[in-house]
N, C-alpha and C positions, 0 to 999 in steps of 0.2 A: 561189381559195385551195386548192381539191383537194391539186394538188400541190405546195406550199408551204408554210413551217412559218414562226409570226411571234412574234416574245418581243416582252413587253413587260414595263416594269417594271411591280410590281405598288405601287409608291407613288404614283407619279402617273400610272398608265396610259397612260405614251406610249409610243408603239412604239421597239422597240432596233432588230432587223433581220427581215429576212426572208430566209430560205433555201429551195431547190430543193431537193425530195423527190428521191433517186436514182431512177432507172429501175433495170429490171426488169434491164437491161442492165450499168450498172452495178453494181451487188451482184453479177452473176453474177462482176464483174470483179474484184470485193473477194477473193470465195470464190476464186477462182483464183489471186490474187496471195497467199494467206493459206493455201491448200493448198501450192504453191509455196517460200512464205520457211519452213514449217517443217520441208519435207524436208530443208532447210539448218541450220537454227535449234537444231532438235533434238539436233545433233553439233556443236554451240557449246560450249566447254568453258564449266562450273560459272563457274571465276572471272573469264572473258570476259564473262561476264551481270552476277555479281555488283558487276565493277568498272563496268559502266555506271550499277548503283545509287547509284553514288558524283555520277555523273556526272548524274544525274536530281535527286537533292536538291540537286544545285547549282543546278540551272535552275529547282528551284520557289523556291529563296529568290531567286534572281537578280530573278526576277517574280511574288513575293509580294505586292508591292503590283498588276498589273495582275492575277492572276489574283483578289486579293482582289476589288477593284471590280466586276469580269463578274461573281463570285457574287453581290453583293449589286446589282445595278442585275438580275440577271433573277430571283432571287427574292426581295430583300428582307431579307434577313439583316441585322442590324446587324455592321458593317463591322470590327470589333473582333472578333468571331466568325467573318466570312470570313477574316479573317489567321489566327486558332488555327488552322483545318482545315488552311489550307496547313501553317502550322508544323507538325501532326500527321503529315501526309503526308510530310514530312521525317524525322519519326522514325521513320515506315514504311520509308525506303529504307535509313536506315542500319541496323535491327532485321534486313532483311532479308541485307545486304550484310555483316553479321557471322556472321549463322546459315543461310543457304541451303544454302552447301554441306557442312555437318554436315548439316542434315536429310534432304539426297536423296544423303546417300553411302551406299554399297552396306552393307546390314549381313549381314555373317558370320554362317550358324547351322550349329552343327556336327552332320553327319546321318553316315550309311554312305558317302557320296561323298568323293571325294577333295577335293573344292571345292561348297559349295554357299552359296546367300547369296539374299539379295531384293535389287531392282533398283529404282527406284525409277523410272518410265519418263515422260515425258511421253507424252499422248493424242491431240493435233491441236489444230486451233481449236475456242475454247471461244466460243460466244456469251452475255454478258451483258446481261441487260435490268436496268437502273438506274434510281432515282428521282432527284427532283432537291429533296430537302432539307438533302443533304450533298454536291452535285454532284462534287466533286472527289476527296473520301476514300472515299465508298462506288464510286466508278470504281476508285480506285488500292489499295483494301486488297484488292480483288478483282484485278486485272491485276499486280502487284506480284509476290507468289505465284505467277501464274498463269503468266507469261511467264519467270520467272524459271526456274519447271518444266522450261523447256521447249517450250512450250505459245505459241500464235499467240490474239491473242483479238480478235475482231469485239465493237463495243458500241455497242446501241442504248439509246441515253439518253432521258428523257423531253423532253418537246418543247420544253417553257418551261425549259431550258439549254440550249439546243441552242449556244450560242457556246463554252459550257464545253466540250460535246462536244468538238467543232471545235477547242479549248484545247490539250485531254489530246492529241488524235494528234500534233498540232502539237509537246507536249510530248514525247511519247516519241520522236520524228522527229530533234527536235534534239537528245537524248543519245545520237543514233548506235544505235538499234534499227534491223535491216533495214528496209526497204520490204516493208507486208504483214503485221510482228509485231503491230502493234497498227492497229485501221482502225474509227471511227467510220461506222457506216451512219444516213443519215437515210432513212429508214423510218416506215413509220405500220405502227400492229398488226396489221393484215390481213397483211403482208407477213412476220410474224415466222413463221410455222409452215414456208411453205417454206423459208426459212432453217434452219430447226431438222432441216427432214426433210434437205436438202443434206448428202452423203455425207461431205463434209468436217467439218462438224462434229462433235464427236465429246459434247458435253455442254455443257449450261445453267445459270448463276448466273442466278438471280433476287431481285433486293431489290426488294420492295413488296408491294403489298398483298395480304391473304388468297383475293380473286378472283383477282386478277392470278395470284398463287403457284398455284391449282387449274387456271385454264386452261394456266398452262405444265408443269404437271405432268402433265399430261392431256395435251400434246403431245408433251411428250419422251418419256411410256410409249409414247404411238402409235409413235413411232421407235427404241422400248428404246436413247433415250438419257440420259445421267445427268443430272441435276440439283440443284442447291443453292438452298435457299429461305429465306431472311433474309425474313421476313413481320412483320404488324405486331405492336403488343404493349398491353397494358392493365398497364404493372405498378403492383405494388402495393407504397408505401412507410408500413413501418409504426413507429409512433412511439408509443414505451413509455415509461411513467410517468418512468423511469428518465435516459430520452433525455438529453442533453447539449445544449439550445437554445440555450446560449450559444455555444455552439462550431460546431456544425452547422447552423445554421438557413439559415444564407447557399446552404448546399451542399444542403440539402433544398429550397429555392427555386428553386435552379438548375435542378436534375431536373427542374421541373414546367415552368420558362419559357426556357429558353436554347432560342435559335433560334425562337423566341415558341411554344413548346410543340410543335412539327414536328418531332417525334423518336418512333422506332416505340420506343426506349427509355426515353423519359420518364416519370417517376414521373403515374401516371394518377388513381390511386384513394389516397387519403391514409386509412391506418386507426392511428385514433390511441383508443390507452387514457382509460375516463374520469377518469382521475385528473389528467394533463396537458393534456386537451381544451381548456379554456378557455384558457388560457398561449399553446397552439400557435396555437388562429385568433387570438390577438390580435397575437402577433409575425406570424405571417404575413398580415394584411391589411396592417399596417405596411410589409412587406418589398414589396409589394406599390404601397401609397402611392409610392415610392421610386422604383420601374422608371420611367425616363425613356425614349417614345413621341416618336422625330421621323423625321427620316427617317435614312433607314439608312443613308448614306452618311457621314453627321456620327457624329465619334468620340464624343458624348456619349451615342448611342441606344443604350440595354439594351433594348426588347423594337419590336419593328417591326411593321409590317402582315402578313400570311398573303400565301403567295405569291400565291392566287390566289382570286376571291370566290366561286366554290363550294363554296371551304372554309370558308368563314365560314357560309357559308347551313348548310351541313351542322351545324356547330358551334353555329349560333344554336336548330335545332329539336333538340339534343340537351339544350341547357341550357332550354329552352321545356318540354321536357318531366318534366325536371325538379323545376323548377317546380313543374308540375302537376300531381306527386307528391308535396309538403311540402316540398322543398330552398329554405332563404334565400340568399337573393344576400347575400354581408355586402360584397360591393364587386365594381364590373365590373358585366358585361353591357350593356356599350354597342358598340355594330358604326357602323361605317360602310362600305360596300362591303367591300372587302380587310380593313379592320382590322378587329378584334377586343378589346375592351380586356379586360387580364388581369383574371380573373374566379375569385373565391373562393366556393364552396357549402358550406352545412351543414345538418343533418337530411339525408344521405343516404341512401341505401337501396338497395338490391339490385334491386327493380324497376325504377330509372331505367337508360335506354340511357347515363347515364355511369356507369353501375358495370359494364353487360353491353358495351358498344361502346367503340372506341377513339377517342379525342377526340387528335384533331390537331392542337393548338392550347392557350392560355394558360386552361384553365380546369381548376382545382383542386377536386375533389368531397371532403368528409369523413367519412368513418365513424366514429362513435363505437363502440368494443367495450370488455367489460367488463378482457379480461388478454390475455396473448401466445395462450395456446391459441384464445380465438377471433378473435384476430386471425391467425391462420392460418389456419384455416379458412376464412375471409371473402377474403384474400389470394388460397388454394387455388381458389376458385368460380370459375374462368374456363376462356375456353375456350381462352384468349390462353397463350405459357409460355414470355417471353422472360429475365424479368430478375424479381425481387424485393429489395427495400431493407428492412432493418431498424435503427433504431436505436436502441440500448440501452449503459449502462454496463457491464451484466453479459454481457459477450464470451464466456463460458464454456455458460454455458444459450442463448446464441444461436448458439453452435457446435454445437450439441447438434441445431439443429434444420435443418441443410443437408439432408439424407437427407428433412426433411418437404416441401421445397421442391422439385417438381417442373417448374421452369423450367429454363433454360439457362444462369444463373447467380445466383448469392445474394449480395447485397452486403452486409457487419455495418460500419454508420456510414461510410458512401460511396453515391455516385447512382453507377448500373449505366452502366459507359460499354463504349467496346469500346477494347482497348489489345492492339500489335503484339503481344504476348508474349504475351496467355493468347489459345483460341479464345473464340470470338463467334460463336452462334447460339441459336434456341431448340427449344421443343418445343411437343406440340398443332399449334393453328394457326397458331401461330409460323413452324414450317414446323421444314426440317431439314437436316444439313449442318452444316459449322460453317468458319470464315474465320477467319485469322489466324495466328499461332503455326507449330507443326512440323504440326498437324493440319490449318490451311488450305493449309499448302505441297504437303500429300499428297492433298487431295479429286479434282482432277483431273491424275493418274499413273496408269500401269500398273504394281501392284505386282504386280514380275514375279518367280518362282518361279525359278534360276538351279542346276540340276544339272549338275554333270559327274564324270567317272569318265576314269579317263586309263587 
């Protein structure tokens, strides 16, 4: 099995397929064919690209239902969530396919030259290393932008999608992208650095975890090449006396369980005010009651099994430990291999690895704080800095406190998502960089300085 890569699903542990690791040979062949279509690609007019986007959103809805199935038969996703992402990815192509070429038109600044301006250039092939809990939208919010640029992008995907991988080329291939614009490598990590050192590549997108993000970062300096780190996250959703639980409670839920907790965005650490404390765990074990556990295939499953049973293992000694710090189970903590059942704690604390670690999975920790300022405080104690939630009726005094909130984004009565139109990234060990919007269409460009004098 050296050289070969095997999905399997993670609900009933039967093997999907198995694929052949590229040779040494082929990659080299990727790099070639990918150095090659951009010397071409690059002098592709703006709305040549952009009308393929048109042509890309058609083919994801055309096979929204097979590419939904492949996500959820190789990680498990309840099936109803595999369609959102596609749908999502849809709104990526057309968000982009309105505003690309506003964003990388040349902007005018008037100096002592007769003509001067910035360029907005694309840089080469860009390699992405991907995770696979969004298999399809953390590929395409990254390669959408990227290729639109300008920009050729090689993507190594994690290994339990590997059919999605193989999906996405397939996908870009059939909207009429050259041969080369976009190329799936199957690859094991060993093999990622010479890739990164290879003269063609000019920069690295990385989404995943805080190791992952420090050894690519640590590679790409070795090559003074650039990088983008979407890393994981602990955020923290705080719930004020005030809060509105008839209204939000469904969408504070969501944060914590959608995609059965497998989100570096998911509401981690719940710091809730003692006035409302008792109110909140009792609708949310409720909420909790409700989540129907089958398999993921079936449109009635809201939380499903964990992709894979290491996550669960890691997940079982994070809430063990707990535990063994005064945290009550008020419901959950039941495992079976892969599953996990969503799991509510209370008497929290600071010492437990679910308030310092990031918990990958369906399990809700509570903090009780006395008002908003120490539940900022408590919120601020991380080393994580992707996302923060707040909800409160009083929009005014929660406005007040964005400048307190040193993450990548602040949400007042909303769970932290990522959306085409604003950027998406964090800070700390969140990493750095940001995707999406005008700002992810510019991270990998040469923004080029343009003087003349006639």
């Amino acid at each position: 099995m050296k050289n070969k890569i095997q999905t399997t699903n993670p609900y009933n542990n039967k093997v999907l397929e198995e694929y052949n690791l590229h040779s040494e040979k082929e990659v080299a062949n990727c790099l070639e064919i990918a150095t090659n279509c951009f010397n071409t690609w690059k002098h592709t007019a703006i709305s040549k690209r952009t009308l393929l986007l048109n042509t890309l959103g058609d083919i994801l809805n055309e096979n929204k239902e097979k590419y939904s199935r492949l996500m959820t038969l190789e990680i498990g996703k309840p099936i109803t969530q595999s369609r959102a992402e596609i749908e999502k990815c849809i709104s990526l192509c057309d968000f982009y396919e309105a505003n690309a070429e506003e964003f990388l038109a040349d902007e005018m600044i008037e100096t002592e030259a007769e003509e001067s301006f910035i360029s907005y250039d694309p840089l080469g092939t860009i390699l992405a290393v991907m995770p696979w809990n969004y298999p399809f939208w953390q590929v395409l919010r990254f390669a959408i932008p990227t290729l639109t640029a300008g920009n050729t992008a090689l993507l190594k995907h994690a290994s339990n999608v590997t059919g999605c991988a193989i999906a996405i080329q397939e996908l870009f291939e059939k909207a009429g992208y050259p041969k080369g614009c976009f190329q799936t490598l199957l690859v094991n990590h060993e093999t990622i650095e010479s890739v990164i050192a290879h003269e063609s590549v000019k920069a690295v997108s990385l989404t995943g975890s805080e190791k992952a993000g420090k050894s690519i970062a640590q590679t790409a300096g070795k090559y003074l090449k650039k990088c983008v780190l979407e890393l994981g996250g602990n955020n923290a959703c705080i719930i004020l006396d005030d809060a509105d639980l008839d209204k939000y409670m469904d969408t504070i839920v969501n944060a914590r369980m959608q995609n059965s907790g497998q989100s570096c965005i998911a509401a981690k650490r719940f710091i809730v005010t003692e006035g409302i404390h008792n109110d909140f765990v009792k609708r949310f074990k409720s909420k909790i009651e409700a989540l129907h556990y089958d398999n993921p295939i079936n449109e009635a499953t809201t939380i499903a099994t964990l992709a894979r049973e290491d996550l669960a293992d890691d997940l079982q000694r994070q809430v063990d430990d707990a535990i063994s710090k005064g945290a009550e189970v008020i419901i959950g903590n039941t495992r079976n291999k892969s599953y996990f059942e969503a799991t509510l704690l209370t008497n929290a604390n600071q010492e437990m690895a679910v308030f310092k670690e990031e918990t990958f999975g369906p399990v809700a920790p509570i903090f009780k704080v006395r008002n908003l300022d120490e539940a900022l405080e408590l919120a601020g104690n991380s080393k994580f800095g992707l996302g923060t939630m707040l909800f409160s009726e009083d929009i005014e005094t929660a406005s007040k406190k964005v400048i307190d909130i040193n993450d990548g984004a602040f949400f007042i009565n909303e769970l932290v998502k990522s959306d085409p139109r604003l950027p998406f990234g964090g800070t700390k060990t969140s990493g750095y960089g940001r995707e999406l919007s005008q700002e992810g269409i510019r991270e990998f460009i040469n923004t080029k300085t343009v003087y003349i004098n006639k």
